[in-house]
N, C-alpha and C positions, 0 to 999 in steps of 0.2 A: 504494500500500500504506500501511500506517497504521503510523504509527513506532510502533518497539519503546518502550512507556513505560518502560522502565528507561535508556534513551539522552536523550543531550544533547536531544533536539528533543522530548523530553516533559516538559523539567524546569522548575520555576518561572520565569515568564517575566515580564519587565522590559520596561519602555518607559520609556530613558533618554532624558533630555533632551535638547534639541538642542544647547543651551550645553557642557555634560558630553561630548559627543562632538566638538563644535566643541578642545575645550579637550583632549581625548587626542589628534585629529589632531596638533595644534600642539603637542602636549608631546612626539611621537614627532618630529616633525621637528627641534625646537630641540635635543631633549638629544642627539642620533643622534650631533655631535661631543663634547658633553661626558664622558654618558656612561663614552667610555675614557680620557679624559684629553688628556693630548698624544701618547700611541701614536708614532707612526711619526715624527712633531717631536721629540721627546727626544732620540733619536741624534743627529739633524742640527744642533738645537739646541747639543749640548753639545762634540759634533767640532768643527762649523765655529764657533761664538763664541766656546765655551770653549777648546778645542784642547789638547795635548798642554803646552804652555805653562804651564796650569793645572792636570796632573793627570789631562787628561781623555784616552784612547784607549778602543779600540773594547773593549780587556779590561775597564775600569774601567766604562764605560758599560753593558756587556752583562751587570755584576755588580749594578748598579744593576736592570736592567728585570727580572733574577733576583728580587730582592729583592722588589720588588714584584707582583711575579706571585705570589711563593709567601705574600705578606700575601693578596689576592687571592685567592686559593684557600681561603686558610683562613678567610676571611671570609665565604665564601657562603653554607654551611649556618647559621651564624647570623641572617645578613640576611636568609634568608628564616623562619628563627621569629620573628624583629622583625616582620615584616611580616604574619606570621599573627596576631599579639597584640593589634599595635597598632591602637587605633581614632583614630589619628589618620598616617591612612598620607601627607595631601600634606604634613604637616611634615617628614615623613622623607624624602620626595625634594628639598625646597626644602632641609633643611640637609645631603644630600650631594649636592646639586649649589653648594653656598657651598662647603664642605668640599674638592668636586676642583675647581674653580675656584681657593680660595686659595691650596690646596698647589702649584697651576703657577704663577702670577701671581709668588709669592715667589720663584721658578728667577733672574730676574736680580738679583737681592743677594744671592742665598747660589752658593759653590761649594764649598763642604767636602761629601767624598763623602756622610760620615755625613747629614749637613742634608738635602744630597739624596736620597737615597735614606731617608729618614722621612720629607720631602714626600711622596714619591713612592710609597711603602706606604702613608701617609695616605691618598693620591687612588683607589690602585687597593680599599683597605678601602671604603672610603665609594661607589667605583662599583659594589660589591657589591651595594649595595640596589637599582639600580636594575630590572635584570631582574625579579625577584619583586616591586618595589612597583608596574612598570609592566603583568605581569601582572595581578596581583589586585587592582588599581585598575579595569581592564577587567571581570572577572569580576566585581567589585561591582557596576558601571553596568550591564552590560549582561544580566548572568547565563549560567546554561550555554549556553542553546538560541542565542543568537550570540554566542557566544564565541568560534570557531572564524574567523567572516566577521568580525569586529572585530579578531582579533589581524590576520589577513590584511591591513587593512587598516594596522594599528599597526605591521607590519612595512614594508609600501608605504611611508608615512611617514619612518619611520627610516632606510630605505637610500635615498630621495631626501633627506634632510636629511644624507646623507653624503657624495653625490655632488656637493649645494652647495656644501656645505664644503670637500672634498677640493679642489673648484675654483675657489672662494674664496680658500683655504688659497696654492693654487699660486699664481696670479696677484698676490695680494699679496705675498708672499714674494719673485718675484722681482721687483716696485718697492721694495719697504721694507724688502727681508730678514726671514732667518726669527723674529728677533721679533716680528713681526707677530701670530704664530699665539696667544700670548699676548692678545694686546687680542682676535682673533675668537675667542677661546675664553668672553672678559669676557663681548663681546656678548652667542653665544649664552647664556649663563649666566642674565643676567638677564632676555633673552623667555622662557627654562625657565622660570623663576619666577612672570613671568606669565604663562604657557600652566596652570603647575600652579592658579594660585589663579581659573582659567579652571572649573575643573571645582568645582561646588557641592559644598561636603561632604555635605551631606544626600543626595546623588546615589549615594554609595559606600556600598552593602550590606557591611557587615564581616565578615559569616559567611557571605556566597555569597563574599565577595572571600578568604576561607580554604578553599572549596572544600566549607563546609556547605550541606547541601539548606534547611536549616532554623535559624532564631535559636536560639540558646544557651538561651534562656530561654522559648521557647516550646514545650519536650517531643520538641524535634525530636533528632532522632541528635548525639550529643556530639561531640567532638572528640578523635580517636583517639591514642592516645600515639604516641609515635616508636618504637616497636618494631615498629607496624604496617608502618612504611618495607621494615624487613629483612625481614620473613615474607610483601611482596608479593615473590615470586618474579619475578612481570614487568616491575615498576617495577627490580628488581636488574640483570635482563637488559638494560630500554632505557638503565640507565646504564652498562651497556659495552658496550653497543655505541655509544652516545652516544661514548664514550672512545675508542673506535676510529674513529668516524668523525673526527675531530681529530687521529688517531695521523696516519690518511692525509692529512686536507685542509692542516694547517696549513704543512705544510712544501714546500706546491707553489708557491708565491706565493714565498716568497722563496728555493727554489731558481732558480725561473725568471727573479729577478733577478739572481742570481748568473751564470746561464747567459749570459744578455744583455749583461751586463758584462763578460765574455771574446770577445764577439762583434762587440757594440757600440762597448764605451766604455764607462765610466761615468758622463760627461755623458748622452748620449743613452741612457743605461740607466735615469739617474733620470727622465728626460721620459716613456719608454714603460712603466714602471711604473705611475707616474700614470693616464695612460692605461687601463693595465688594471685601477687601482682604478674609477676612474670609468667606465668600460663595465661591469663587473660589477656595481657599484653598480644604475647604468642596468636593466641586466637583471633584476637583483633585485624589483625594482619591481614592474612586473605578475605576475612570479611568485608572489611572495606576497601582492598582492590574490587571484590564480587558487586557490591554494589556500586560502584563507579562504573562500573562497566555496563551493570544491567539495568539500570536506575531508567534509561531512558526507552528499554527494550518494555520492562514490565512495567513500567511507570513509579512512582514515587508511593502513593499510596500502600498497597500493598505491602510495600519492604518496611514500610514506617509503621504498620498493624505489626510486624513479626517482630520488630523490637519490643512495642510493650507486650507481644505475646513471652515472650521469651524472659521477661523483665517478671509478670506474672507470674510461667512459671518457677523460676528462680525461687522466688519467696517460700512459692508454697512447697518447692521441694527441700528445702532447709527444714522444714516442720518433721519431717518425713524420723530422722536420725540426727544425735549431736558427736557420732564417729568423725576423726577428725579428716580420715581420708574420704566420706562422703560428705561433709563441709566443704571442703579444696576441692573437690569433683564437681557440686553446684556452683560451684565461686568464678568455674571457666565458662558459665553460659553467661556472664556477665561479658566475656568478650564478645559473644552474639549479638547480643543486646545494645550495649556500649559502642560495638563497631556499626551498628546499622547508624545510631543516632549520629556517632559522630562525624561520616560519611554524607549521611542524608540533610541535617540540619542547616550548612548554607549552599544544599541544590535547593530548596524548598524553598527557604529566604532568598534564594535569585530568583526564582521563577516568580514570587509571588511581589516582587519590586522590580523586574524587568522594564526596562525603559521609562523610571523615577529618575535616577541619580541618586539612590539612597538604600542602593546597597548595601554599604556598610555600618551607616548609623542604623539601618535595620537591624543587623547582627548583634550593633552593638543592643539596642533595646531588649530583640527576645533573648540574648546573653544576660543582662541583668533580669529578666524574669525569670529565667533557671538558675542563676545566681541563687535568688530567693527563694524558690525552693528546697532549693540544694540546702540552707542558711537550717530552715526550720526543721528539715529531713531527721538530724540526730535528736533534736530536743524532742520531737515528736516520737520516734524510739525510743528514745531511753526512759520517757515517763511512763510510755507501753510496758518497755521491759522490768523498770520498778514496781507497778503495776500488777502487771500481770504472764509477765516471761515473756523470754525470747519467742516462743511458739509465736503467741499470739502478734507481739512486734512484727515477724515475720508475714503472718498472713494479712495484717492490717495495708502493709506496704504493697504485697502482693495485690489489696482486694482494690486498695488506689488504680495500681499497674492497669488492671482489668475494665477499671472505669474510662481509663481513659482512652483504652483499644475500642469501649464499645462510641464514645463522645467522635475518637478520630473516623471510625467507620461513619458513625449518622450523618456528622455535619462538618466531617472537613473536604473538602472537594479533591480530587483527585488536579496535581499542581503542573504537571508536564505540558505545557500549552496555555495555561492560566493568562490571563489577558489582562492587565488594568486598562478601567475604559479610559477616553480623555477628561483631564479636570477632574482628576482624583474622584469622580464617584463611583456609587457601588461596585465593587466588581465582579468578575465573572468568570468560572474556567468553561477549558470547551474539552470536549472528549479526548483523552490522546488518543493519539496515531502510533498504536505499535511500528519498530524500529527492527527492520530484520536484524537479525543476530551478525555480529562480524565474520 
């Protein structure tokens, strides 16, 4: 069949350079640890060097990754208008990847809370840019019609450059301890830098990398105000349910290490945690090259019901047994799940702002709305699990998952071809057009 010309696979088409594509592979692997920072190293970092001795417990620490989460959040919808405006989008990934870089590097000479935690909202501000600059550096190279099979593959990239790291991470840490993660955070930092200056400017279309069909100045469709964001109805919906899905996913990981830790040990609780970063990670991998690929054959929909089905049943198989090898064995469908969304969440948000110019502050918006779920995710477990046990925390998050596979089936439109009308009103998708297979 002949694709619908108002869909992705009839839109202006690019043939990026091999260098430019060489140089996004390797920018998704290097920055996959940067990035977020020192994440999951911060605690451990600041409990076992710093210690209680200094100021530091799990209340002090947990006020701290507060803090920065909530700079984080509010940083997103900005970073992505930076990223929509500016036409010099790799200076802005090189100086917030120097930015979360120096704010952790600085962690052993300072320990006053305050210092800390302004490092530390620093790094999580500045890791803001990177989702929306590393989308719509893609959508510049490559343009809509592989946009879809290149993010797939920028996702492959980033969850094997996490699984290195992760295992990197571990193995040095316990020869050299966990300062360590400090100097492999330097590393990756500066192959980011060269992986970024890897990709030709000239290479980066600025107004397909905003989500225009057409140059600013060549009579093409303008660039929509931000009010058009609110009055898409279905970009509103995908950011709560985006919110929701966070509400359920975030808080399964580390109840499941909590759970482990009353079963285990907490020695061998941190080892098989590990573990289930790095098999998910693993998993992740082919998943979202699959859906990059096939995203535009099956359409969006579909692949987007299999994450929260998989998300669903995750939960409720955790109910099942608390053996610590059928824990870790559930813990890898989170790479099913986790790889669909992470894959699918800015084809969705392009399709559904194609020919705005607001690409990226899109990102940034339903990023801060999964932000907030993601925020409420543990509180909401753990009063479950004080409550009423692990079981039960489990199926609650599960019975979310479930709600919102049945919310995306009723009322979200299926997005491959999605059309916004002119003048930001209602919108409207139109049927896809299956894409023979390659």
């Amino acid at each position: 069949m002949v694709p619908d010309p108002r869909s992705s696979a009839a839109a202006p088409e690019r043939q990026p350079s091999r260098p430019a594509l060489r140089g996004l592979d390797a920018l998704n692997f290097t920055l996959a640890d940067v990035r977020d920072g020192l994440g999951p190293y911060l605690a451990i970092y600041l409990l076992a060097v710093r210690g209680p001795e200094q100021g530091w417990n799990e209340a002090t620490i947990g006020l701290v990754m507060t803090i920065a989460g909530i700079a984080g959040l509010i940083a997103q919808t900005p970073a992505g208008a930076l990223i929509d405006r500016s036409r010099n989008k790799r200076a802005i990934v090189i100086a917030a990847a120097v930015a979360v870089t120096l704010s952790c590097l600085v962690l052993p000479w300072i320990s006053n809370f305050a210092l800390v935690a302004a490092t530390q909202s620093i790094s999580a501000i500045a890791g803001a840019i990177f989702p929306p600059a590393l989308a719509g550096i893609t959508l510049g190279i490559v343009g809509p019609k592989y946009f879809a099979k290149q993010i797939g593959r920028n996702e492959g990239f980033n969850h094997a450059g996490n699984a290195v790291s992760a295992m990197l991470a571990g193995g040095l840490a316990y020869l050299f301890g966990p300062i360590v993660v400090f100097w492999l955070m330097g590393i990756l930092a500066a192959a980011s830098i060269g992986a970024m200056l890897m990709v030709p400017a000239k290479d980066i279309d600025d107004d397909l990398a905003r989500g225009l069909d057409h140059a600013e100045d060549q009579g093409g469709e303008q660039p929509s105000g931000l009010s058009l964001l609110l009055r898409n109805k279905h970009l509103m919906l995908f950011a709560g349910l985006c919110a929701a899905f966070h509400l359920a996913n975030a808080a399964m990981l580390p109840s499941v290490g909590q759970l482990l830790t009353k079963v285990v040990g907490k020695d061998y609780a941190t080892s098989l945690i590990a573990i289930c970063i790095v098999a998910a990670q693993l998993v992740m991998v082919p998943v979202a090259v699959m859906v990059g690929r096939k995203a535009d054959q099956f359409g969006r929909k579909p692949i987007f019901l299999a994450a929260f089905g998989f998300l669903a049943l995750r939960g409720a198989l955790y109910t099942f047994s608390d053996n610590p090898f059928w824990l870790v064995a559930v813990q890898c469908l989170d790479g099913i799940g986790a790889g669909i969304f992470g894959a699918l969440f800015p084809i969705v948000v392009a399709d559904l702002t194609r020919g705005t110019g607001r690409f990226n502050v899109a990102q940034g918006a339903v990023a801060t709305a999964q932000g907030l779920g993601a925020s409420f995710s543990a509180t909401l477990a753990g009063v479950i699990i004080v409550g009423a046990g692990y079981s039960a925390a489990f199926l609650v998050l599960a019975a979310i998952a479930a709600a919102c596979f049945v919310v995306y089936l009723m009322f979200m439109p299926e997005t491959y071809g999605y059309e916004p009308k002119p003048g930001g009103a209602k919108n409207s998708a139109v049927p896809p057009t299956v894409v023979p297979a390659e």
